[in-house]
VOLO-774244 format. One line per 5 residues: number of its first residue (from 1); their letters; for each residue z, x negated, y of N, C-alpha, C. Coordinates in Angstrom, 3 decimals. Layout:
NUM	a	Z,X,Y,Z,X,Y,Z,X,Y; ...
% end
This chain:
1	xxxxx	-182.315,48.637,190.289,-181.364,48.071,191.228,-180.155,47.523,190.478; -179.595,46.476,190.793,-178.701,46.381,190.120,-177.602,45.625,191.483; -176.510,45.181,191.321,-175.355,44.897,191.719,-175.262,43.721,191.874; -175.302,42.820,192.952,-175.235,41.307,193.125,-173.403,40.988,193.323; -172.998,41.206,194.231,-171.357,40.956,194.828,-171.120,42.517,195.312
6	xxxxx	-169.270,41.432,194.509,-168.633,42.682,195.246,-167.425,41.665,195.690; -167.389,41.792,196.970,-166.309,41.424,198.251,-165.714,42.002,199.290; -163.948,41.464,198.647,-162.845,42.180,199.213,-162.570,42.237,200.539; -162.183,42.763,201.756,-161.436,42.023,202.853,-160.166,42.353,203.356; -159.232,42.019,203.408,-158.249,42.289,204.206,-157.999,42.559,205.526
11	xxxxx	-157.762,43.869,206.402,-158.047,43.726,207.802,-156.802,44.373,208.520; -155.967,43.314,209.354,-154.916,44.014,210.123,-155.231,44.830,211.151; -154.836,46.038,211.251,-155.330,46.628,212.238,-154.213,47.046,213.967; -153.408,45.804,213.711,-152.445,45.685,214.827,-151.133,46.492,214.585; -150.813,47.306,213.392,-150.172,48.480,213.624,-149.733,48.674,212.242
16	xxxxx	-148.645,48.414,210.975,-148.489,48.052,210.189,-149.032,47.985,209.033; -149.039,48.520,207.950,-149.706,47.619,206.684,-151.468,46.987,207.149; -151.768,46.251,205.918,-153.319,46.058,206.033,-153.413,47.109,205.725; -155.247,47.062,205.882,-156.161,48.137,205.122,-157.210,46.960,204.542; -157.585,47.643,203.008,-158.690,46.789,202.067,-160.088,47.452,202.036
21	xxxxx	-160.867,46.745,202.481,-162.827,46.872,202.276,-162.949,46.699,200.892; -163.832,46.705,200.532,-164.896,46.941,199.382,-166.509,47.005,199.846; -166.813,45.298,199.983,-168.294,45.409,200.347,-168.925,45.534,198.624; -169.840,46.473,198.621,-170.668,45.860,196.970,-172.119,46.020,197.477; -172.725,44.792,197.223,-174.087,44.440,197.582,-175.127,44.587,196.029
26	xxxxx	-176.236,44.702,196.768,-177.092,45.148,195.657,-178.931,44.054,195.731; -179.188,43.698,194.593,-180.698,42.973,194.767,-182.100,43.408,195.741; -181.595,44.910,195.998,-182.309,45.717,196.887,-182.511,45.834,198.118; -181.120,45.397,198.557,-180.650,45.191,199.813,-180.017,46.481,200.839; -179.632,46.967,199.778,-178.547,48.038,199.644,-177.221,47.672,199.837
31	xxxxx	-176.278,47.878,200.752,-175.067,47.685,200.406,-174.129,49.195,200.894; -172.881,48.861,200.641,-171.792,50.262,200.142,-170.464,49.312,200.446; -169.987,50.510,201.026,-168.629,50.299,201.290,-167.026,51.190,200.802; -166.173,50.716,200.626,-165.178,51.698,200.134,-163.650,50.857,200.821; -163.104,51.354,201.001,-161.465,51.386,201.072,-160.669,51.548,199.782
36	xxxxx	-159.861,50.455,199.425,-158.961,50.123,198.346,-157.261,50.933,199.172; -156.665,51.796,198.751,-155.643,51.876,199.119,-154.605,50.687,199.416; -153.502,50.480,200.086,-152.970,49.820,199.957,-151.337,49.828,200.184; -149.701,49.284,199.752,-148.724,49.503,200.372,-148.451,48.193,200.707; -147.663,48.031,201.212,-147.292,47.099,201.747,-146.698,45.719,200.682
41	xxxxx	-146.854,44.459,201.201,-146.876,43.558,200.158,-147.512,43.633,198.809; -148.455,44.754,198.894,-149.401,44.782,197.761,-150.740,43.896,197.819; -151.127,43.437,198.709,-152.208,43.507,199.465,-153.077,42.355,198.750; -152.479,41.661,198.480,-152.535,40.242,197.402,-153.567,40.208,195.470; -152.141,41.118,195.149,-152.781,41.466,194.424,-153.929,42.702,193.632
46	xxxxx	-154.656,43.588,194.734,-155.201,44.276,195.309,-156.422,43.478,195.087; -156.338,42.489,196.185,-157.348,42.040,197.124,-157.762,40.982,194.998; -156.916,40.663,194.742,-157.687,39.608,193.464,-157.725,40.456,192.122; -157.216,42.095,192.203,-157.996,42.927,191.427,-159.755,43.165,191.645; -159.880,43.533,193.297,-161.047,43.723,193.633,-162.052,42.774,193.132
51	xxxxx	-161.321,41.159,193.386,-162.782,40.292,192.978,-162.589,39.936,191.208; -161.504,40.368,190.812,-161.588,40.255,189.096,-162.374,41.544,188.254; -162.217,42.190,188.813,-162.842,43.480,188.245,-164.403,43.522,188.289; -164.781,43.068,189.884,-165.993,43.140,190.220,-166.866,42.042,189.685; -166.127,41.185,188.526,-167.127,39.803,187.827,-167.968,41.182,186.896
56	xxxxx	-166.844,41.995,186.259,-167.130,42.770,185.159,-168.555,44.071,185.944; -168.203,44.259,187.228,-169.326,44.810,188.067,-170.608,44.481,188.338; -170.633,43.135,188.426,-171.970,42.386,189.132,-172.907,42.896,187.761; -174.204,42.923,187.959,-175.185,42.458,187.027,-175.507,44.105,186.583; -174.605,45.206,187.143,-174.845,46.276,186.731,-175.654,47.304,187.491
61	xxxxx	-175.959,48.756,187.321,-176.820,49.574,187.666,-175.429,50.146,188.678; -175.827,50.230,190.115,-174.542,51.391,190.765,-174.721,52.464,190.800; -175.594,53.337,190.190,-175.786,54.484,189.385,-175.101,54.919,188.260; -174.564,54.007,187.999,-173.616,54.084,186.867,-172.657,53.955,186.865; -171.804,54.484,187.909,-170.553,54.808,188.178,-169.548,54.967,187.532
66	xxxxx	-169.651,56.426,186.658,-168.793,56.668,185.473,-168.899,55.727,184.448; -170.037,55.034,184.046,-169.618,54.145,182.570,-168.901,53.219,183.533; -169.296,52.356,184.866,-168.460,51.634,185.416,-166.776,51.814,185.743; -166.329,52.586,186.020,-165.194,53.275,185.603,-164.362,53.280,184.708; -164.943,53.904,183.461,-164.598,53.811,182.384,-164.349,52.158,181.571
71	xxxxx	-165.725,51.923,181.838,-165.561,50.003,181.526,-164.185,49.807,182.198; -164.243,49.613,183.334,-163.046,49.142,184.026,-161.118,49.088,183.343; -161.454,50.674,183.121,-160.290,51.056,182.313,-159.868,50.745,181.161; -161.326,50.898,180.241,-160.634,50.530,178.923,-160.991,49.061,178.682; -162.080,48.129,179.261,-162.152,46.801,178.565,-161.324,45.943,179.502
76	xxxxx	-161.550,46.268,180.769,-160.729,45.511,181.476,-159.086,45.536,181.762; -158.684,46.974,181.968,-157.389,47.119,181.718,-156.280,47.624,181.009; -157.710,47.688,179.729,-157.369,47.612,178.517,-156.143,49.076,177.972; -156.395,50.027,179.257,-155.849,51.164,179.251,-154.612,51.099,179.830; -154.481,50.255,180.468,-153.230,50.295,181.060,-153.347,50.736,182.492
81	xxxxx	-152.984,51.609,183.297,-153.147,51.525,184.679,-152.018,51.312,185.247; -152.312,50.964,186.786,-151.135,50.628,187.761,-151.717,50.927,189.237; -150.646,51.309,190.094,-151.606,51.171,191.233,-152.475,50.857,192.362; -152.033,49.157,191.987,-152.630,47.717,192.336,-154.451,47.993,191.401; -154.224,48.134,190.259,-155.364,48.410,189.395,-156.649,49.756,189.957
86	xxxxx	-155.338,51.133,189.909,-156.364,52.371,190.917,-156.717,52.092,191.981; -156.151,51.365,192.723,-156.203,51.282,194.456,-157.552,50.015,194.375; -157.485,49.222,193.140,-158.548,48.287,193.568,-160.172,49.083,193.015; -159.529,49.660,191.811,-161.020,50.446,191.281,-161.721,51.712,192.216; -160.565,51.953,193.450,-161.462,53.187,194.214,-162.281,53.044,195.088
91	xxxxx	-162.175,51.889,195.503,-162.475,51.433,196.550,-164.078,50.458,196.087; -163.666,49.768,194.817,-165.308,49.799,194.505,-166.243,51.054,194.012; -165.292,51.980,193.479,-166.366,53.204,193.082,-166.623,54.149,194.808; -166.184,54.121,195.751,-166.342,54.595,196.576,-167.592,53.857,196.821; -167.338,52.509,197.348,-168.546,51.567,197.564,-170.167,51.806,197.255
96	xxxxx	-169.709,52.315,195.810,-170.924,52.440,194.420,-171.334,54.052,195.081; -170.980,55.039,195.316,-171.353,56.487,195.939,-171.738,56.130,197.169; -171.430,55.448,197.987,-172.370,54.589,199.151,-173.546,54.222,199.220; -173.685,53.110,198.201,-175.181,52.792,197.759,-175.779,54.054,197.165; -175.176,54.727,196.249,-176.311,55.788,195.452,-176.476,57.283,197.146
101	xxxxx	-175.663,57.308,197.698,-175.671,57.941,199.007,-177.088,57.250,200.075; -177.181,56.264,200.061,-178.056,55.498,200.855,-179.279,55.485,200.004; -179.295,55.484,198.646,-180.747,55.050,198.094,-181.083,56.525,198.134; -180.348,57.782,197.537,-181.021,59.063,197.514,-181.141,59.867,199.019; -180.586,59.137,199.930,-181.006,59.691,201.583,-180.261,60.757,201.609
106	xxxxx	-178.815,61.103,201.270,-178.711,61.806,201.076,-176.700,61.579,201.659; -175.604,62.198,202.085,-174.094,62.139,202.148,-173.839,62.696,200.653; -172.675,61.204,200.476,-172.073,61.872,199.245,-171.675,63.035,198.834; -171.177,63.578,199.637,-170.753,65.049,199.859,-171.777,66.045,199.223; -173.646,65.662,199.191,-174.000,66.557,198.207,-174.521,66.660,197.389
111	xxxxx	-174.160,65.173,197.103,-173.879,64.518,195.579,-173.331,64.586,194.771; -172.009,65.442,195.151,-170.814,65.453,194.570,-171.003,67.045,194.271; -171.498,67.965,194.758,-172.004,69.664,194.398,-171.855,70.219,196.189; -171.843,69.311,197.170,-172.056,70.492,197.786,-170.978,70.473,199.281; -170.818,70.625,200.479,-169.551,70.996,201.229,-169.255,72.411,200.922
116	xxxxx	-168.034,72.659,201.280,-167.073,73.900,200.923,-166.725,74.578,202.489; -167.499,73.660,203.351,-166.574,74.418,204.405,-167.377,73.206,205.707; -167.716,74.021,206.813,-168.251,73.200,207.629,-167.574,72.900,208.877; -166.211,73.505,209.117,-165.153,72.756,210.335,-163.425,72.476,208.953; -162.931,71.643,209.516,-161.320,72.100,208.267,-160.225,71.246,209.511
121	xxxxx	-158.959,72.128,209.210,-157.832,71.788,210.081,-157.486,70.480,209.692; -156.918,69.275,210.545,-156.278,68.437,210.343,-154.883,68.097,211.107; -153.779,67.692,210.272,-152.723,66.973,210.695,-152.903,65.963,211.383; -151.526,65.483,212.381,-151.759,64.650,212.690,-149.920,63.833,212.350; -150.702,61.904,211.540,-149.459,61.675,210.633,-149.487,60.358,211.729
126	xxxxx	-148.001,59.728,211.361,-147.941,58.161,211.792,-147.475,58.401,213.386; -147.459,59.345,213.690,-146.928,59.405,215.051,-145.897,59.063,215.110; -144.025,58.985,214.210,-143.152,58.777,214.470,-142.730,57.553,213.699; -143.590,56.759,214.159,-143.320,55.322,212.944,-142.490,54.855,213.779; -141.052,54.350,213.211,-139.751,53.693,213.518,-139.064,54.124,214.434
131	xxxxx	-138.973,55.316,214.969,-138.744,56.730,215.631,-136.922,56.821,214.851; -136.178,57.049,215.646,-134.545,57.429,215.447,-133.856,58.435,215.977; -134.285,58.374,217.271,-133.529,59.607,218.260,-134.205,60.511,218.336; -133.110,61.504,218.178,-133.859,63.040,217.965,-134.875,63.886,219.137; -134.842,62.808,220.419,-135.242,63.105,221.172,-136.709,62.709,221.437
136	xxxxx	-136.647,61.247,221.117,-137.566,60.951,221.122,-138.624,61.206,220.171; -138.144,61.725,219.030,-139.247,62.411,217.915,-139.786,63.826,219.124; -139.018,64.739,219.714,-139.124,65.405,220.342,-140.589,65.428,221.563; -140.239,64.002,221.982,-141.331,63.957,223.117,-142.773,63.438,222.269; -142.483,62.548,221.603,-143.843,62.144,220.601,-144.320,63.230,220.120
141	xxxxx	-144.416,64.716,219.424,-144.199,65.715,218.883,-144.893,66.678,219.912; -144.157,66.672,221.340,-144.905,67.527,222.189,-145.849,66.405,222.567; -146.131,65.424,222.701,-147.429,64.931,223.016,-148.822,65.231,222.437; -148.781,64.982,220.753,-149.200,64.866,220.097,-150.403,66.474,220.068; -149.224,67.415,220.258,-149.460,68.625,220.203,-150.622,68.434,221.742
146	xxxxx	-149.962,68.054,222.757,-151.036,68.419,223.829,-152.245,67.796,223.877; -152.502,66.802,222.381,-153.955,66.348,222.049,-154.784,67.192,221.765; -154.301,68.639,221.422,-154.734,69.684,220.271,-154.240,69.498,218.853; -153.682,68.780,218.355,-152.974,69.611,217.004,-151.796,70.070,216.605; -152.178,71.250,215.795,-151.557,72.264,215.721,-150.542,72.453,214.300
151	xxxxx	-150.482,70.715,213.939,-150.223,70.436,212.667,-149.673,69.105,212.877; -147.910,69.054,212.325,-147.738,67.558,212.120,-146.837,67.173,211.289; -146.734,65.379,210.364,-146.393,65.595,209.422,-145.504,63.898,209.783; -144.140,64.274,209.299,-142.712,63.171,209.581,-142.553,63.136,207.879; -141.475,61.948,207.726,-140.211,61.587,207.199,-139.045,61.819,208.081
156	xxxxx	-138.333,62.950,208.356,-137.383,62.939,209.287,-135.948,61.829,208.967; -135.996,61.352,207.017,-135.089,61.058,206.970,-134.713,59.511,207.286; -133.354,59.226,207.690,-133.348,57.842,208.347,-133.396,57.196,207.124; -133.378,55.619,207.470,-133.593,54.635,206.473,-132.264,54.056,206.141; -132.052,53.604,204.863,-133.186,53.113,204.141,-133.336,53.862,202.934
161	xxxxx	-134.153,53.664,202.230,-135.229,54.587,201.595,-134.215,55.137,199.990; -133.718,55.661,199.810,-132.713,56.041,198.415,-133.236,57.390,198.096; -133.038,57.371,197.110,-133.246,58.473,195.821,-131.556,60.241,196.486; -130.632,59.050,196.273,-129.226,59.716,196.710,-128.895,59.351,198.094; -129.011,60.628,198.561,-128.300,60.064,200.188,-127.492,60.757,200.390
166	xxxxx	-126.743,60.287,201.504,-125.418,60.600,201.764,-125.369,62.248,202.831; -124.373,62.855,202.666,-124.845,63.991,203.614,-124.839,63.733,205.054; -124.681,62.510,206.078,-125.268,62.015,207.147,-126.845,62.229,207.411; -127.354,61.593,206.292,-128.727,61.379,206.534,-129.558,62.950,206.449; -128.510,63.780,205.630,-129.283,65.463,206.155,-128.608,65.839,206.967
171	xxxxx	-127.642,65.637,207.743,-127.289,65.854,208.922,-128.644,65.625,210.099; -129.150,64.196,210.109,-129.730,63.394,211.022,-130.996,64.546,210.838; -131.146,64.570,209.829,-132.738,65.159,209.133,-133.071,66.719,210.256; -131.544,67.590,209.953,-131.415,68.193,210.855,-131.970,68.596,211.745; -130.945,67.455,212.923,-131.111,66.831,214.301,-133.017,67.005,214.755
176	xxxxx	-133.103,66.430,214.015,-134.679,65.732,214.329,-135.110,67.206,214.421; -135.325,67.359,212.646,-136.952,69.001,213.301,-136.213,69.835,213.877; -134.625,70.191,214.363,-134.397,71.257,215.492,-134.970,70.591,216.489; -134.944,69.397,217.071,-135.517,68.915,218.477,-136.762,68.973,218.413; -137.701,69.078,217.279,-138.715,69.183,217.252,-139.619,70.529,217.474
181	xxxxx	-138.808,71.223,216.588,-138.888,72.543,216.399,-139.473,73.217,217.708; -137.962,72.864,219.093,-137.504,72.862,220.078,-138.793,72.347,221.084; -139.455,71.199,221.153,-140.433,70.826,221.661,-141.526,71.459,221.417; -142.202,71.801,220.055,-143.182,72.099,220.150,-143.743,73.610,219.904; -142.813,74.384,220.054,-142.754,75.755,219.586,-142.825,76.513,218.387
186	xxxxx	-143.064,77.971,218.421,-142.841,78.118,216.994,-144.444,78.419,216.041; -145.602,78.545,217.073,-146.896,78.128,216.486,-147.132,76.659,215.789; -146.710,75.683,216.030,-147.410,74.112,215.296,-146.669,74.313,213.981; -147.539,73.817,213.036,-146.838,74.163,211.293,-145.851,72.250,211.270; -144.871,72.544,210.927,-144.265,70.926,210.465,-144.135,70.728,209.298
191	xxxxx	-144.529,69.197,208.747,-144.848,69.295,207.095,-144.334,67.762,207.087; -143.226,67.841,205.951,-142.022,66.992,205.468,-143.266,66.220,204.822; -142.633,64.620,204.945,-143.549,63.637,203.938,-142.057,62.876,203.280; -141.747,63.492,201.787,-140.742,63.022,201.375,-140.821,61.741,200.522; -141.856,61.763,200.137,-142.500,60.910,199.236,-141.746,61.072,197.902
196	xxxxx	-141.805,61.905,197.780,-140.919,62.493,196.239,-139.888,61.990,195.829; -139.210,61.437,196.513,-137.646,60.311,196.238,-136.881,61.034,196.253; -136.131,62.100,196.803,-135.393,62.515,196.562,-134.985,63.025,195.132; -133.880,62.748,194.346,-132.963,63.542,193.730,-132.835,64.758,194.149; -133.274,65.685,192.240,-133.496,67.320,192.735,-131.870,67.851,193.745
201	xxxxx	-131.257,67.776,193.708,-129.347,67.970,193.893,-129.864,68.033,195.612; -130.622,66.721,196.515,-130.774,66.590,197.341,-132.011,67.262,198.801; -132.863,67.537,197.274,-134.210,67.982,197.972,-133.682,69.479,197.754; -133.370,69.862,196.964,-132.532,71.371,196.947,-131.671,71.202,198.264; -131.436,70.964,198.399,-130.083,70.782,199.354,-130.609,70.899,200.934
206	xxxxx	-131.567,70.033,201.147,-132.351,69.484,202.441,-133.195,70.581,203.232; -133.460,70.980,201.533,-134.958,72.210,202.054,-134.237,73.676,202.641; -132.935,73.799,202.158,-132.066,75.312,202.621,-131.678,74.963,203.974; -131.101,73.155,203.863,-130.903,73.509,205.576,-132.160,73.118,206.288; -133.321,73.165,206.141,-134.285,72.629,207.207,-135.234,74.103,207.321
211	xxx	-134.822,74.546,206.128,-135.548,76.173,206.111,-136.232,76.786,207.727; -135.062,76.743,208.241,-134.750,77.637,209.641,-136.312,77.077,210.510; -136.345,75.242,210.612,-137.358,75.016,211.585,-139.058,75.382,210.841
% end
């Protein structure tokens, strides 16, 4: 078997950033799919990693994952990574565990050694996208919860996005998971998405007063 195309797509899904495909087709008539991560205004050069990388793909075995990989890294990006570069290479090696998933009849999952666990808890994220008032995080929060989960995960802090913030914005931070806290009782677990920006001075600072919720 070997590897005919590999093609990117870009797909809005009404609701902010894209999300990136990874079709990779095979002489067999096999094909595999994967998801390229993506952030925002990345999407571009992503989308012309996917089809530059994948010249170096075509013509190959998708069984061969790891040397494909590896190729990728050291001839093509010559050891340099970025995450325009990871985000485009996962999404074809996902693709490539697709096809070898489909030819051995088999979920990647026990391909890979095995599942670990046959139910697992999930969060639920993206619920408070462009969300301000402490109240209204509040009612989104108890909604969410009366879907069934028992798990949810914010940026409480306002925008815009700094390393150093001012002590307002942990004021606001506050505000929010007490109203939240407040809505959804003291069973649902709440889990900060800081995205590691904070300055230690600040995330020290944030985590003593948010302790309480």
């Amino acid at each position: 078997m070997r590897i005919t195309a590999v093609t990117p797509f870009s797909v809005h899904p009404g609701w902010r950033k894209n999300w990136i495909f990874v079709k990779v087709e095979t002489d067999e008539g096999l094909t595999g799919w994967g998801e390229a991560y993506s952030q925002y205004d990345r999407d571009r050069p992503i989308l012309a990693l996917v089809e530059e990388i994948g010249r170096y793909v075509v013509g190959r075995d998708p069984f061969q994952i790891k040397h494909i990989t590896q190729m990728a890294y050291q001839d093509f990006a010559i050891r340099r990574g970025s995450l325009e570069f990871y985000s485009a290479l996962s999404g074809i090696e996902q693709a490539l565990w697709d096809i070898v998933g489909r030819a051995c009849g088999q979920p990647v999952y026990n391909l890979l050694g095995g599942p670990c666990r046959d139910r697992i808890r999930v969060y639920v994220n993206g619920w408070s996208y462009q969300m301000s008032a402490p109240d209204d995080y509040a009612r989104a929060a108890a909604a969410v919860v009366e879907q069934g989960f028992t798990a949810l995960k914010l940026d409480p802090l306002p925008r815009p996005w700094r390393t150093f913030i001012p002590k307002e914005h942990e004021r606001e931070a506050v505000k929010v998971l007490a109203a939240i806290r407040k809505a959804v009782g003291p069973e649902v677990d709440i889990l900060l998405d800081i995205h590691r920006r904070l300055a230690p001075m600040h995330a020290i600072s944030l985590a003593r007063r948010l302790e309480e919720f």
